[in-house]
Structures are given as C-alpha cells and as structure tokens.
GUKOL-296952 format. One record per residue (C-alpha): residue number from 1; y, z, x. Coordinates in Angstrom, 3 decimals. Layout:
BEGIN
<node pos="NUM" py="Y" pz="Z" px="X"/>
...
***
This chain:
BEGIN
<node pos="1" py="17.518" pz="-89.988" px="-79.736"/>
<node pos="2" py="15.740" pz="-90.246" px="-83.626"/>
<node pos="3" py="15.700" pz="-92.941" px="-85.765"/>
<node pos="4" py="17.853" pz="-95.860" px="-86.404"/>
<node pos="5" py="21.529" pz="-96.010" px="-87.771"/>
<node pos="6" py="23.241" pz="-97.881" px="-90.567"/>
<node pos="7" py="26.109" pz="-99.525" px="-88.853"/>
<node pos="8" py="29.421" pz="-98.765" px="-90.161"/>
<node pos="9" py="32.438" pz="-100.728" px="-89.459"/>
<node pos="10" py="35.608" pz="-98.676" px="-88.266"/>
<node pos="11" py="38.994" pz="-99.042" px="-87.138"/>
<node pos="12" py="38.590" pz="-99.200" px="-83.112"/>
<node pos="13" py="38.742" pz="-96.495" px="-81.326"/>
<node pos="14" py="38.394" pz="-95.089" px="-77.532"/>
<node pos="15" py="35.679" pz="-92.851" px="-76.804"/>
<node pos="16" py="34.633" pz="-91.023" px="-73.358"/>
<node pos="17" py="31.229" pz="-90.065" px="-72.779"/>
<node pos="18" py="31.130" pz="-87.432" px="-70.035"/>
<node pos="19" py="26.900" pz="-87.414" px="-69.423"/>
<node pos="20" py="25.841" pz="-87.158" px="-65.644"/>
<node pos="21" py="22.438" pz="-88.748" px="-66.751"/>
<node pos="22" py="23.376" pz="-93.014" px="-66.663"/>
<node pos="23" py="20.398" pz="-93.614" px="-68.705"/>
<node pos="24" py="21.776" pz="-91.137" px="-71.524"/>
<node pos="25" py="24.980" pz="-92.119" px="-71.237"/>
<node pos="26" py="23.955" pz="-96.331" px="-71.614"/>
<node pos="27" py="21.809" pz="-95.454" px="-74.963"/>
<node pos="28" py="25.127" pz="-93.691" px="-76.434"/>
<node pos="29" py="27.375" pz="-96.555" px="-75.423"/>
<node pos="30" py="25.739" pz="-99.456" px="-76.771"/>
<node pos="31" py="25.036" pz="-97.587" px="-80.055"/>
<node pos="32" py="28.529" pz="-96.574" px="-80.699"/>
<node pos="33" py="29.801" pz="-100.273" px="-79.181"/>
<node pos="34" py="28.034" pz="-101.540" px="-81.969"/>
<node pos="35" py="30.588" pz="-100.263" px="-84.594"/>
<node pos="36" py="33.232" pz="-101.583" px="-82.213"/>
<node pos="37" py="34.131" pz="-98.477" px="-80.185"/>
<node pos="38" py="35.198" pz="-98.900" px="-76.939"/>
<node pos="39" py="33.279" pz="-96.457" px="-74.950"/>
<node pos="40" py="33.772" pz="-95.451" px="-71.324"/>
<node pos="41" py="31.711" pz="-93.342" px="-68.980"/>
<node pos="42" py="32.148" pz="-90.562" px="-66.703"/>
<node pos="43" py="28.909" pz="-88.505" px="-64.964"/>
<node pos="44" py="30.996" pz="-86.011" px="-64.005"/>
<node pos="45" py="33.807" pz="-83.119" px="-64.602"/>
<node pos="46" py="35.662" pz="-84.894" px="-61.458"/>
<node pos="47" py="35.504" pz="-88.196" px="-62.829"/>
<node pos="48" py="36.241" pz="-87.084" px="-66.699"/>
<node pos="49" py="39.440" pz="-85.345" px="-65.697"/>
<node pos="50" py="40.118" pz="-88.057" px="-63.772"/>
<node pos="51" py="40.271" pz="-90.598" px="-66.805"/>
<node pos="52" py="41.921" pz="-88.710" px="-69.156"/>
<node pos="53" py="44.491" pz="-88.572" px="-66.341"/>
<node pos="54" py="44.725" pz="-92.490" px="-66.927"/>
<node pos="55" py="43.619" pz="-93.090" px="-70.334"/>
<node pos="56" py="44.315" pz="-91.900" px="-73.513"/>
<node pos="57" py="41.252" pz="-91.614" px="-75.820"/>
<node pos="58" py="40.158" pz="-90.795" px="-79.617"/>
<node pos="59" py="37.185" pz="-88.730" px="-79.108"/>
<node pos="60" py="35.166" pz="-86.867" px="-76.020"/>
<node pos="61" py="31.435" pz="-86.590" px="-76.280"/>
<node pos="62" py="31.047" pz="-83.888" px="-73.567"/>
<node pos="63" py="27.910" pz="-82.939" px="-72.264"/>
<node pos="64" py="27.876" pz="-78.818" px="-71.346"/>
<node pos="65" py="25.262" pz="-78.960" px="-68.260"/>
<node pos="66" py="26.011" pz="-81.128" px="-65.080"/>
<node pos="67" py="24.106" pz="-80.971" px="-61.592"/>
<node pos="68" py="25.058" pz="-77.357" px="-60.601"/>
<node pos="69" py="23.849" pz="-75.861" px="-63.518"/>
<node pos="70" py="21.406" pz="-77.526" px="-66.182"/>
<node pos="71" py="20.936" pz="-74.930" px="-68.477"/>
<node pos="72" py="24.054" pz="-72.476" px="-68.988"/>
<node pos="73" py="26.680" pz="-75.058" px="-69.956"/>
<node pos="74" py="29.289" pz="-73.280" px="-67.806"/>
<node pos="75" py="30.355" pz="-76.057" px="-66.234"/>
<node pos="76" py="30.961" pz="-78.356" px="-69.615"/>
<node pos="77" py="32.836" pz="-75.369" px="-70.826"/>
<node pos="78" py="34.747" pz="-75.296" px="-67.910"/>
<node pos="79" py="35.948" pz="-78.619" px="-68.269"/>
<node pos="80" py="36.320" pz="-77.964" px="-71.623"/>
<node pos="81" py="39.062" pz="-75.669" px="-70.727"/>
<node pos="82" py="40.613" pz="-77.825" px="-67.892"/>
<node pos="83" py="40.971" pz="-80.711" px="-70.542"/>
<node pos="84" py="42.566" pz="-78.130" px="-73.136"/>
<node pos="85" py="45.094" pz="-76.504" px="-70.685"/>
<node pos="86" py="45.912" pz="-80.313" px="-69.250"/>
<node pos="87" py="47.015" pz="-80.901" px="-73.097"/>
<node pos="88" py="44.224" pz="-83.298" px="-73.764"/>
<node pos="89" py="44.832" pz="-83.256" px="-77.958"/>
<node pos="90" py="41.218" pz="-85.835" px="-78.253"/>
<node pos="91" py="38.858" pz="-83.765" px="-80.181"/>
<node pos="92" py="35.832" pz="-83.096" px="-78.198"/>
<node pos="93" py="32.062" pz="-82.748" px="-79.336"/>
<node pos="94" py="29.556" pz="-80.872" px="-76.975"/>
<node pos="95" py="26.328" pz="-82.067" px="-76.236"/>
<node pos="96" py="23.414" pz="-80.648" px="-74.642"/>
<node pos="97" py="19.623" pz="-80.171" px="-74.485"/>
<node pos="98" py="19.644" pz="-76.139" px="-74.134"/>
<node pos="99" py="21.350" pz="-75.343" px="-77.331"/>
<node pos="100" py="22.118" pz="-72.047" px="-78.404"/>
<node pos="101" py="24.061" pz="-70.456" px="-81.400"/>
<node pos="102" py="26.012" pz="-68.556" px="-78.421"/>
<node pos="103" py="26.341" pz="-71.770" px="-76.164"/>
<node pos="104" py="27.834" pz="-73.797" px="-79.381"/>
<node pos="105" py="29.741" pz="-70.710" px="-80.528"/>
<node pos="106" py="31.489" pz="-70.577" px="-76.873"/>
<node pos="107" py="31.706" pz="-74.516" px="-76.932"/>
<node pos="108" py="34.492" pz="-74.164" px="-80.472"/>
<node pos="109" py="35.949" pz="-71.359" px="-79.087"/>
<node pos="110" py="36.722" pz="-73.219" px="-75.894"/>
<node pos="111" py="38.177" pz="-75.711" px="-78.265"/>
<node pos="112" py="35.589" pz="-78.236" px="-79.382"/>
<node pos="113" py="35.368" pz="-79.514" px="-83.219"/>
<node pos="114" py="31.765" pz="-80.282" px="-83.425"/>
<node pos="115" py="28.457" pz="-79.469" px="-81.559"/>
<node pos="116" py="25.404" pz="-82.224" px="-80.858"/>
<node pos="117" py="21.925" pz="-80.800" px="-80.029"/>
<node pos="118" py="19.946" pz="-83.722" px="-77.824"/>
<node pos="119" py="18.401" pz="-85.356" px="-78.445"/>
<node pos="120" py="20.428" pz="-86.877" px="-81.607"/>
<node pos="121" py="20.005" pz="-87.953" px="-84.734"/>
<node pos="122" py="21.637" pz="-91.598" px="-84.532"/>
<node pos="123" py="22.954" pz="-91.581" px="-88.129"/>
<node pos="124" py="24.302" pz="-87.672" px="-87.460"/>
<node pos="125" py="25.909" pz="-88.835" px="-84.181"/>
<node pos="126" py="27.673" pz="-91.668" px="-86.117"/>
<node pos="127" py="28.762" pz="-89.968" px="-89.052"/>
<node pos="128" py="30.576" pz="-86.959" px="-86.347"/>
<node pos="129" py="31.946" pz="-89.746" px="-84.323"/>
<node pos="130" py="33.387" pz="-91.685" px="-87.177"/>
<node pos="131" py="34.486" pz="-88.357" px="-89.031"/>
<node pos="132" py="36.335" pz="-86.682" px="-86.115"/>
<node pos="133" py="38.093" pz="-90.027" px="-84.883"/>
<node pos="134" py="39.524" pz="-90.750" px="-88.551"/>
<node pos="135" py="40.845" pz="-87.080" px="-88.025"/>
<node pos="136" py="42.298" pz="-87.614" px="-85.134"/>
<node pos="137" py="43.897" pz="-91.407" px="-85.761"/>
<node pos="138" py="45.671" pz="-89.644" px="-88.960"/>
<node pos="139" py="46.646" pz="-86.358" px="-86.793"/>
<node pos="140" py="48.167" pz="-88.921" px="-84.044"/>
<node pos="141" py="49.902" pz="-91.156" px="-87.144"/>
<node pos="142" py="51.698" pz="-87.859" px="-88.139"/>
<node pos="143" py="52.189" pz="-86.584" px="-84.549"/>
<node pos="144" py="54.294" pz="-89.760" px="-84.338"/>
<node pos="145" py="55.534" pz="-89.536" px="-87.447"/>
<node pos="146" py="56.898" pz="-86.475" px="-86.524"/>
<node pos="147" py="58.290" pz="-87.401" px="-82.890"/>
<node pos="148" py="60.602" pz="-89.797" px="-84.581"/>
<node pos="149" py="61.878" pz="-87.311" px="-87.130"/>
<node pos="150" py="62.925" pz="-84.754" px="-84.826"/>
<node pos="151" py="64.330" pz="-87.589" px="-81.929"/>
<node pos="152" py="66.699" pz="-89.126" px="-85.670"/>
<node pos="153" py="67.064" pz="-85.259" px="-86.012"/>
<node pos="154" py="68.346" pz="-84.177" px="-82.433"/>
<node pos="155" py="70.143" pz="-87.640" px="-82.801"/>
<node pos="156" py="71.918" pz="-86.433" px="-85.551"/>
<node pos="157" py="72.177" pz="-82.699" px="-84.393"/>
<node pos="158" py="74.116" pz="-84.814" px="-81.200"/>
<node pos="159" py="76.306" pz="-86.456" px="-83.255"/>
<node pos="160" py="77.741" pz="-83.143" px="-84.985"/>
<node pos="161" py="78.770" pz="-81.821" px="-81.871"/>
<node pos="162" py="82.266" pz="-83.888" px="-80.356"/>
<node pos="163" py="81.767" pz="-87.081" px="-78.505"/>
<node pos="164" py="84.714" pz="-86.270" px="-76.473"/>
<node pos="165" py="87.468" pz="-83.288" px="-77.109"/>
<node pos="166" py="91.301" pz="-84.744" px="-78.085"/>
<node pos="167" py="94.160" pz="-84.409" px="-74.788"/>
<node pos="168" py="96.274" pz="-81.591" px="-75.033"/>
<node pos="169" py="99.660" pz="-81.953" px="-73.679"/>
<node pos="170" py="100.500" pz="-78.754" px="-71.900"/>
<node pos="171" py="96.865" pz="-77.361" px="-72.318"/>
<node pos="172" py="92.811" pz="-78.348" px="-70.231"/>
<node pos="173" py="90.085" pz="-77.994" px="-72.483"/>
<node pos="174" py="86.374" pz="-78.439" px="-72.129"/>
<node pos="175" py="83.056" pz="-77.401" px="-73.997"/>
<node pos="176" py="79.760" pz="-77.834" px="-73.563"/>
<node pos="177" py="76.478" pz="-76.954" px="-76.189"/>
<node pos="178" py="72.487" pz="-76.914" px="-74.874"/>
<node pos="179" py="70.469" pz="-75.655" px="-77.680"/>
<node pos="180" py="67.112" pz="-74.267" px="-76.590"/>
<node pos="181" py="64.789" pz="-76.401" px="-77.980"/>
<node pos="182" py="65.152" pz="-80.316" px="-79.507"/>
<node pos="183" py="68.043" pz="-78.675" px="-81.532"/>
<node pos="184" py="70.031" pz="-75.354" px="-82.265"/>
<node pos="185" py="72.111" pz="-73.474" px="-84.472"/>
<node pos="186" py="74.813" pz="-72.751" px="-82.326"/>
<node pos="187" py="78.651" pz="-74.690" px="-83.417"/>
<node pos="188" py="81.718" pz="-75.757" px="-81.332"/>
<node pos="189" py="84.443" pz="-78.361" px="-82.427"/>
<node pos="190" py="88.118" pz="-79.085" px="-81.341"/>
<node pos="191" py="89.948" pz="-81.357" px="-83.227"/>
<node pos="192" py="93.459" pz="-82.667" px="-83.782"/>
<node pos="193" py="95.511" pz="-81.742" px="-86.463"/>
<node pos="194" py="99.237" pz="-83.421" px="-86.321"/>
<node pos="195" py="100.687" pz="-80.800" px="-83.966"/>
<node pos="196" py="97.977" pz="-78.315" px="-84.155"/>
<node pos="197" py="94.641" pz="-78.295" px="-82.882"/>
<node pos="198" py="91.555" pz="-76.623" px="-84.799"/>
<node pos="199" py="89.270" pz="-74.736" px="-82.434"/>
<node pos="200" py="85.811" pz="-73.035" px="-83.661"/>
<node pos="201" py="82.852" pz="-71.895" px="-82.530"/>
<node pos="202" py="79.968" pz="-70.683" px="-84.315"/>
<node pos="203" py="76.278" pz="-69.388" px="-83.928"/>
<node pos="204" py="73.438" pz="-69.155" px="-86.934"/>
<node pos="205" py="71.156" pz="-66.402" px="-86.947"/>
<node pos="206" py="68.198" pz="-68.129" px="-86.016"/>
<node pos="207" py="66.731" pz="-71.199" px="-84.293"/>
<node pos="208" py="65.629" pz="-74.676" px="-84.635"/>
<node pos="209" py="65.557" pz="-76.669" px="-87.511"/>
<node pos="210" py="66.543" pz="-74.093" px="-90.415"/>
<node pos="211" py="69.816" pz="-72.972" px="-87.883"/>
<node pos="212" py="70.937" pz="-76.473" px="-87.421"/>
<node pos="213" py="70.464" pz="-77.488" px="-90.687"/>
<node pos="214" py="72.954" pz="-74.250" px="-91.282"/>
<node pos="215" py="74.921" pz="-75.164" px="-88.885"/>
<node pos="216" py="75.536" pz="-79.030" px="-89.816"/>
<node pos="217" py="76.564" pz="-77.372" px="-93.996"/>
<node pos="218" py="78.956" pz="-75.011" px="-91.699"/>
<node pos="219" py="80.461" pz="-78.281" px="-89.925"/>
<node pos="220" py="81.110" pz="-80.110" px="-93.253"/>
<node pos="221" py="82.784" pz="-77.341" px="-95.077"/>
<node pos="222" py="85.500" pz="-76.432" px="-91.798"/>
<node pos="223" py="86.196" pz="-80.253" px="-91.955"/>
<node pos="224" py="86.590" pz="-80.569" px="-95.456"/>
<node pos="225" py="88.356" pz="-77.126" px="-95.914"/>
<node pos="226" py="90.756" pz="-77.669" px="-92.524"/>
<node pos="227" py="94.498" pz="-79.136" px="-92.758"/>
<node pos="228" py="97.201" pz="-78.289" px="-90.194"/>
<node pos="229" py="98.580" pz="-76.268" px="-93.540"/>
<node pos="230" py="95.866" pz="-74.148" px="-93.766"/>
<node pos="231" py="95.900" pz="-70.468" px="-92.490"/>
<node pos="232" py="92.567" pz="-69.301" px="-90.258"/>
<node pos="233" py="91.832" pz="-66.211" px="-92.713"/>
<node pos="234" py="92.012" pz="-68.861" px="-95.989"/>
<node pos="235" py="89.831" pz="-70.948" px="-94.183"/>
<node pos="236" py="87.375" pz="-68.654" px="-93.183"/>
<node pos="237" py="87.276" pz="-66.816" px="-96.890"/>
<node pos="238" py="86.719" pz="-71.029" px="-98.599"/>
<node pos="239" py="83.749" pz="-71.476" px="-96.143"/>
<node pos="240" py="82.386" pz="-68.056" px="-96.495"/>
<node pos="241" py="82.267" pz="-68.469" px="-100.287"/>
<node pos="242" py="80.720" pz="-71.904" px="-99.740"/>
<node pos="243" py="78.188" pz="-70.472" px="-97.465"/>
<node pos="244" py="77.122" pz="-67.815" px="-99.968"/>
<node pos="245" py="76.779" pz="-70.069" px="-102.678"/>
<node pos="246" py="74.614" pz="-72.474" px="-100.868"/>
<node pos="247" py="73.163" pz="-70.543" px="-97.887"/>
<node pos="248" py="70.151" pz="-69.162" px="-97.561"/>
<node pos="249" py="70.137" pz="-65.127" px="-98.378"/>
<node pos="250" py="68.689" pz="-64.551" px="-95.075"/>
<node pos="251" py="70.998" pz="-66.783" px="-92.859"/>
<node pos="252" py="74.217" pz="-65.736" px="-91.607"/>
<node pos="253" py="76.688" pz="-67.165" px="-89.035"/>
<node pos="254" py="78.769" pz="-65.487" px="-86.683"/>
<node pos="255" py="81.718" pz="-67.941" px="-86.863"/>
<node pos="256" py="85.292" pz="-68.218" px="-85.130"/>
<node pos="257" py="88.376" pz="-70.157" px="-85.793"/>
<node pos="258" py="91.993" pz="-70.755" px="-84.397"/>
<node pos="259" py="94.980" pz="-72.996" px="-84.472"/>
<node pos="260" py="96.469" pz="-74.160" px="-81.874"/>
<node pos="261" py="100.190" pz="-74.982" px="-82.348"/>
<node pos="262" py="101.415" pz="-77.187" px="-79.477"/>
<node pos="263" py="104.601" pz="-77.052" px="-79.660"/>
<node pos="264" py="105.311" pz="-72.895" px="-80.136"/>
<node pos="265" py="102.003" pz="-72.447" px="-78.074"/>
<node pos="266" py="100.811" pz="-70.045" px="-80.226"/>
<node pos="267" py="97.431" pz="-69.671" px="-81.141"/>
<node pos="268" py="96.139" pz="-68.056" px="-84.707"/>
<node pos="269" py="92.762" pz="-67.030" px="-85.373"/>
<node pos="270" py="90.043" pz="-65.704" px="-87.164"/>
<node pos="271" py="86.769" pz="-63.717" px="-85.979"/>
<node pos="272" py="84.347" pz="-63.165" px="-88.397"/>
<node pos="273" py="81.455" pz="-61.330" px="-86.184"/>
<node pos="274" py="81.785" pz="-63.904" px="-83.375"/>
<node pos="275" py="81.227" pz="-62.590" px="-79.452"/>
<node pos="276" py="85.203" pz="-61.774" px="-79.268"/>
<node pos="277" py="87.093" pz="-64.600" px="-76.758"/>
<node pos="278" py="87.982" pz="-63.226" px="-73.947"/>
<node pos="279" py="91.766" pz="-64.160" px="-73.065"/>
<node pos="280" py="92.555" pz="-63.804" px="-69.510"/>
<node pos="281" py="96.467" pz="-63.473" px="-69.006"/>
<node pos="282" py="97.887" pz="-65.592" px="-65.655"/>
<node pos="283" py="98.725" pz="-61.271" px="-64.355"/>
<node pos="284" py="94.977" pz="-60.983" px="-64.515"/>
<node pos="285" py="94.874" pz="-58.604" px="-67.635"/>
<node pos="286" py="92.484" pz="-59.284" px="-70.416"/>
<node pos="287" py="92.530" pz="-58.861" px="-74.141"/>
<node pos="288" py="89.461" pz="-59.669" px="-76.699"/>
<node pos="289" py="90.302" pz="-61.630" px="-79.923"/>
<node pos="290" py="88.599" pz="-59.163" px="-82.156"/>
<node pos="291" py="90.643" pz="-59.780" px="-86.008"/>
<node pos="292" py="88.633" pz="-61.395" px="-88.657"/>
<node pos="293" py="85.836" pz="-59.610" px="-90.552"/>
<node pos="294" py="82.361" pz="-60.092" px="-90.895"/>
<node pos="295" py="79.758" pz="-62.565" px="-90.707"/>
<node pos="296" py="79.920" pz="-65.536" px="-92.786"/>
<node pos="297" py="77.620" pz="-65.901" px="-95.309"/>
<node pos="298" py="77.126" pz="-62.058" px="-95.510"/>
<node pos="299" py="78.937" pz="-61.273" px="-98.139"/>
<node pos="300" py="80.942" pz="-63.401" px="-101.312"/>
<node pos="301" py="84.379" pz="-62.990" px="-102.073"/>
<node pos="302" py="84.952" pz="-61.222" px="-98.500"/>
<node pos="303" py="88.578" pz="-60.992" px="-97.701"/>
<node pos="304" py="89.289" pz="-62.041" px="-93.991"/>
<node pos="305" py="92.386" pz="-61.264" px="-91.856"/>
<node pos="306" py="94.088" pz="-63.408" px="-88.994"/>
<node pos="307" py="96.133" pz="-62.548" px="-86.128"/>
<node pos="308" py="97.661" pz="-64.376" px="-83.367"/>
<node pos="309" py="98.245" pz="-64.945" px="-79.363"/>
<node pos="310" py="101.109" pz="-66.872" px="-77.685"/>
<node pos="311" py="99.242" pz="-68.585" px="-74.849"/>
<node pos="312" py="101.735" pz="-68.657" px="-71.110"/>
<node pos="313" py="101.081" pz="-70.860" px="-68.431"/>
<node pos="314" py="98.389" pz="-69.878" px="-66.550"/>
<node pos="315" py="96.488" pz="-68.213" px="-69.164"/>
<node pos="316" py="92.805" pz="-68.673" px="-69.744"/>
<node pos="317" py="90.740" pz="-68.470" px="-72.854"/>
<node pos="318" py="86.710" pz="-68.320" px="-73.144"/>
<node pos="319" py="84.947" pz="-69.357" px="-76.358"/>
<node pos="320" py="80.890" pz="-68.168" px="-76.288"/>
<node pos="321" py="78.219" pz="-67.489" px="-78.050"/>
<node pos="322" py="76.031" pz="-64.794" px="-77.282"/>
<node pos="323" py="73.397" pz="-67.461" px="-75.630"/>
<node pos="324" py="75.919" pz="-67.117" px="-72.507"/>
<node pos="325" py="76.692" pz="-63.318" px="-72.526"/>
<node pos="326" py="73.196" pz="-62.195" px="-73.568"/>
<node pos="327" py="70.488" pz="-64.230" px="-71.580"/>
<node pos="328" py="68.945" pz="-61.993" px="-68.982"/>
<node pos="329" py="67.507" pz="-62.190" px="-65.478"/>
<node pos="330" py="63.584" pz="-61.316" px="-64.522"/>
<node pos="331" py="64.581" pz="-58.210" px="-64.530"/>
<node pos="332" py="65.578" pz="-57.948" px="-67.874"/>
<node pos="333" py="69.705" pz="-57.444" px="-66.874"/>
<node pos="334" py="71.610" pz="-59.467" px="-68.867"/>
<node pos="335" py="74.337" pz="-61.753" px="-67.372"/>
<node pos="336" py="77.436" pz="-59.652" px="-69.328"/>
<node pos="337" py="80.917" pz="-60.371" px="-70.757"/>
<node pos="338" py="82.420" pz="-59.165" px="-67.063"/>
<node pos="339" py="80.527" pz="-61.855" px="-65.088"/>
<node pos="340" py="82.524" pz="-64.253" px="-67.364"/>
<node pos="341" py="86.254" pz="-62.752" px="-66.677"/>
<node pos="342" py="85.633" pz="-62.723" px="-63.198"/>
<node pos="343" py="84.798" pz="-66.760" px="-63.343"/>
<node pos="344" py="88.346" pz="-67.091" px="-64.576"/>
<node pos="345" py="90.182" pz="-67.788" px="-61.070"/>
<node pos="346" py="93.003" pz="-70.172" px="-62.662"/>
<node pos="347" py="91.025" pz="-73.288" px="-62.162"/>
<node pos="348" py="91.040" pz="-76.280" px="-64.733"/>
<node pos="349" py="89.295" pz="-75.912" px="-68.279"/>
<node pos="350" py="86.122" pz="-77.969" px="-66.946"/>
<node pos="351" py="86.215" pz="-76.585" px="-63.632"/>
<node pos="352" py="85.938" pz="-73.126" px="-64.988"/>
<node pos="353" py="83.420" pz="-74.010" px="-67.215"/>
<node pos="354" py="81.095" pz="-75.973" px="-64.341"/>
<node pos="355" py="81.592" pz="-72.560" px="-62.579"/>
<node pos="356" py="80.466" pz="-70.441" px="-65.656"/>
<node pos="357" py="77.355" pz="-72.840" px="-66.251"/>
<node pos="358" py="76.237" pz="-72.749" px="-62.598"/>
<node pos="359" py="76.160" pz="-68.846" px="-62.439"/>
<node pos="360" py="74.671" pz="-68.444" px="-65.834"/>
<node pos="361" py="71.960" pz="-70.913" px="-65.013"/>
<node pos="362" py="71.003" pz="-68.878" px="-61.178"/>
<node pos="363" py="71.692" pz="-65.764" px="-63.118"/>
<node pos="364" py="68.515" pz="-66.587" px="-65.569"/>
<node pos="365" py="67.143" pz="-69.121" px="-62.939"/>
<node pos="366" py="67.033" pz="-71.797" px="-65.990"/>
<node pos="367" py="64.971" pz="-69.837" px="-68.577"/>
<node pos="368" py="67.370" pz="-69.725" px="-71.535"/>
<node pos="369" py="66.113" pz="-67.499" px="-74.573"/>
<node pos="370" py="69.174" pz="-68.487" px="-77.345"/>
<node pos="371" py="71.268" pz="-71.461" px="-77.912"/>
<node pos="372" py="73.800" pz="-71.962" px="-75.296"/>
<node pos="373" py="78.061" pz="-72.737" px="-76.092"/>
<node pos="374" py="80.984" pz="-72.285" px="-74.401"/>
<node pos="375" py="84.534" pz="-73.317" px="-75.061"/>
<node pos="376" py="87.462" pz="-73.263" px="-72.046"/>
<node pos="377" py="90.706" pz="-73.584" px="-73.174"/>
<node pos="378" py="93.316" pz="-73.198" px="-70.459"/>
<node pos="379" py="97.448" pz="-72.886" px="-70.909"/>
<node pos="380" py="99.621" pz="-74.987" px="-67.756"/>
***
C-alpha cells in the first residue's frame, strides 16, 4: 500500500474482500470503512462463496492467488467463475502481487471490471471502489426498475386473458394460456354475446414483449369490432385492416374466430392461417375447420370467407396454437395434431383439456419452446 487517500464521502455500500492474508485484508478494511463502506472478510474461495450465499454485496475485491497456488491466480479465477455461474451480478476487481497482462487479461474475461496490482495505490483503490459501486447501485436501481415493469406488464398481459369463461347451457368449455417467458403473444377469449358466444384464438409471430403488445391491439379491436350481428368473415376483414394500418410490417397473427349460436347449435367461423380446430364428431370421425384466408395483418383489404358446423351431442372441438402441436421431445419428434384427437375420449371440456396438458407436458418433459393455448369446447 502507497501513500495516503483523500477521503470521499459515498452513499454506503457492501463490499467483500476475499484476501487469505488477515493482515492485508485489515489494512483494506479500515481504509475503505473510513468512507463508510461496510466491508466484510473472507480468506478463502470456501468462505467467499459461502457469503455471497448469505449476503448480497456492491463490490468484490478478489484476490487471484490463495494457499494452493501463490503465483498463477488459478484459483481466484476459479472462483471468479463459480461466483459468475452462481449469478453473483457484484462487479468484481482482482487483486494480486504477480501481475501479468495475461493474468489481468484472463481475470476480465472471466468476468471482472477492473484489475489492482499490490501493492495499491490508496487514492487508485478508492477512486475503482467508489467508481464501480456507483455503477453498480445505478445498474441495481434500473434492474428494479425494470422487475416492476415487466411484473405491471405480465399483470396486465394476465388481465387480457379471461378471468373465468361464461356457462354454456348445453355446451363444457375450458381454456388455458402459459406463455413461455413473463409474457407471450399467443390469444384466446370466449365471451357472451346475447344468444351467441364469440370464440377466438390467436398466435403473433414472435415472442415476448413486441408479441403481446400485438396481441393486447388484436384483443381491443375483436372486442370493439364483435356484436352478436356481426358475421366471422366481416369481423376478421375490420381487424385485419386495423392490423395493417397499425401493425408492425413484420408482425403477423395467425388468428381464428367463431360464433356460437346456442340455441340452433351451430357454430360459424373464420380461419385466417390459424392451426385448423380439430372437430371430433361423437362417431369418432374428424373434420379440420380450415375456411378463412390468410394471416392477419399480412395483407390490407384481404377478403375473408366463413363457413359453418352444427355441433351434436357428444361432439368435441380443440382450439390450439401451434405451441401445443409443434413442441418436440429430446429427440426432436414433435408431439403432432394426432396425439391431440386421440385425447378426445368424450370426457368434459376441462377434463379433456387436463388430459391434453399432462401428455404435452411428459411429451416435452416441461421444456416448452413457443407460447402455449388451448381451447376445449365440448357439445352434451
């Protein structure tokens, strides 16, 4: 250690000094307590890892050579590494007495910010302390910042989806949405009408925030455009145009949409470059709900066509998106449209769609790649 500091006052902070010599270690401590720091020891890569399991701190001053080896630094690096992989985010400065260009070179590799040569210049020491801990204070402000953002964000992602789907007299229903990360672009809704009931499903190209935010403009237009007098092909060709004219040029939906009458049973719809439904009749024959067009958003002024299905007791209908049909095992199979059908076994809506979840999630043993929706809708 060289020459005396000027103290500088700073906002409080907690610093670890990994040092196996106590001596080294004291002389560090009381010069950085004097600015307020609150500085705890550890003479060893054991007891280091050990308090960052327990503490969280705003700076490491890590010495590179312990005990086994006082001159290579492999075992500071080492730790180095162990701290990085553990998720340790606290920037780190090396330290050591057998400094290299190599041995610091390694050391910011590894994932240090700053390198120390002993022994120190106090006012150097000071100036990298106080620089990399003002760093990190405003890098943890906006890491929290940011927490809260996307927890108001999956918040409101939550609240698009339905709290709870309407009761259908002479009909089960049941859904269920798990985006892949904090939020998705994948779409369901069911919702009353008078008589009818509106039943979509939708998936943006895409992920995370840009999808959702997609897929929450997608929401708003159905619900503005949809009325119990509305036609499935008029409403798909009003939010297609809406899309266009304020989507992104690179962001398309695949997007379907039916009507439900409860009374006549029939349902109408419209696929525009959705995964086609798979209807399963109650004599065990299946048909695909393929009429529509293309993708929304794709292209302006598209014309869209409709067609419809009168739904018989016992019949079974599957909403998905292609999160469900698509995700694959280790070996790179993916689970398939045909694993679905043969899940339909004239259960109840949520019964059938426990079943479908359950063999999806073994099928991929819980390692989703894509958003993940499915509607049930099942005629009794």
């Amino acid at each position: 250690m060289t020459q005396s500091a000027t103290i500088v006052q700073v906002e409080s902070a907690n610093i670890l000094v990994v040092e196996d010599q106590l001596e080294v270690q004291q002389a560090i401590a009381m010069l950085l307590e004097t600015l307020g720091y609150n500085v705890v020891g550890a003479r060893s890569p054991e007891e280091a890892l050990e308090r960052v399991g327990r503490e969280q701190f705003d700076l490491v001053l890590l010495d590179l050579n312990y005990r086994r080896d006082t001159t290579s630094g492999a075992e500071g690096l080492e730790l180095l590494s162990l701290l990085r992989s553990k998720g340790i985010q606290a920037p780190v400065i090396a330290m050591t007495a057998w400094g290299s260009i190599e041995l610091a070179v390694q050391a910011m590799h590894g994932g240090a910010c700053d390198f120390l040569q002993k022994p120190w210049d106090n006012s150097h020491l000071i100036r990298l302390v106080n620089q990399h801990i003002v760093r990190e204070q405003v890098a943890r402000s906006s890491r929290v910042r940011q927490e809260m953002e996307w927890q108001d964000a999956v918040a409101v992602h939550r609240r698009l989806m339905p709290r709870e789907l309407p009761q259908l007299k002479g009909f089960s229903i049941a859904a269920i949405s798990r985006p892949l990360g904090y939020i998705g672009g994948d779409y369901y809704d069911v919702f009353s009408m008078g008589e009818k009931v509106a039943i979509c499903i939708g998936d943006v190209v895409g992920k995370g925030v840009p999808a959702a935010l997609m897929m929450s403009n997608l929401q708003a237009a159905v619900k503005v455009t949809a009325a119990h007098w509305v036609n499935p092909s008029d409403l798909c060709q009003r939010v297609n145009q809406l899309a266009c004219n304020n989507g992104a040029s690179d962001k398309f939906i695949s997007f379907f949409y039916a009507v439900l009458d409860l009374r006549t049973r029939k349902l109408t719809y419209c696929n525009c470059g959705h995964n086609p439904p798979i209807l399963k009749r109650a004599n065990g024959s299946v048909e695909r709900l393929l009429v529509g067009g293309t993708l929304i958003g794709l292209r302006p002024g598209e014309l869209y066509h409709e067609a419809y299905v009168s739904l018989a007791a016992g019949d079974q209908l599957v909403l998905f998106t292609d999160g469900v049909s698509e995700v694959e095992n280790e070996s790179g199979d993916q689970y398939g449209e045909q694993r679905i059908i043969e899940q339909l076994n004239g259960q109840s809506a949520t019964e059938i769609l426990d079943v479908i979840v359950r063999d999806v999630t073994s099928h991929c043993k819980g390692v989703f790649s894509d958003d993940a929706t499915g509607v049930v809708l099942c005629a009794v």
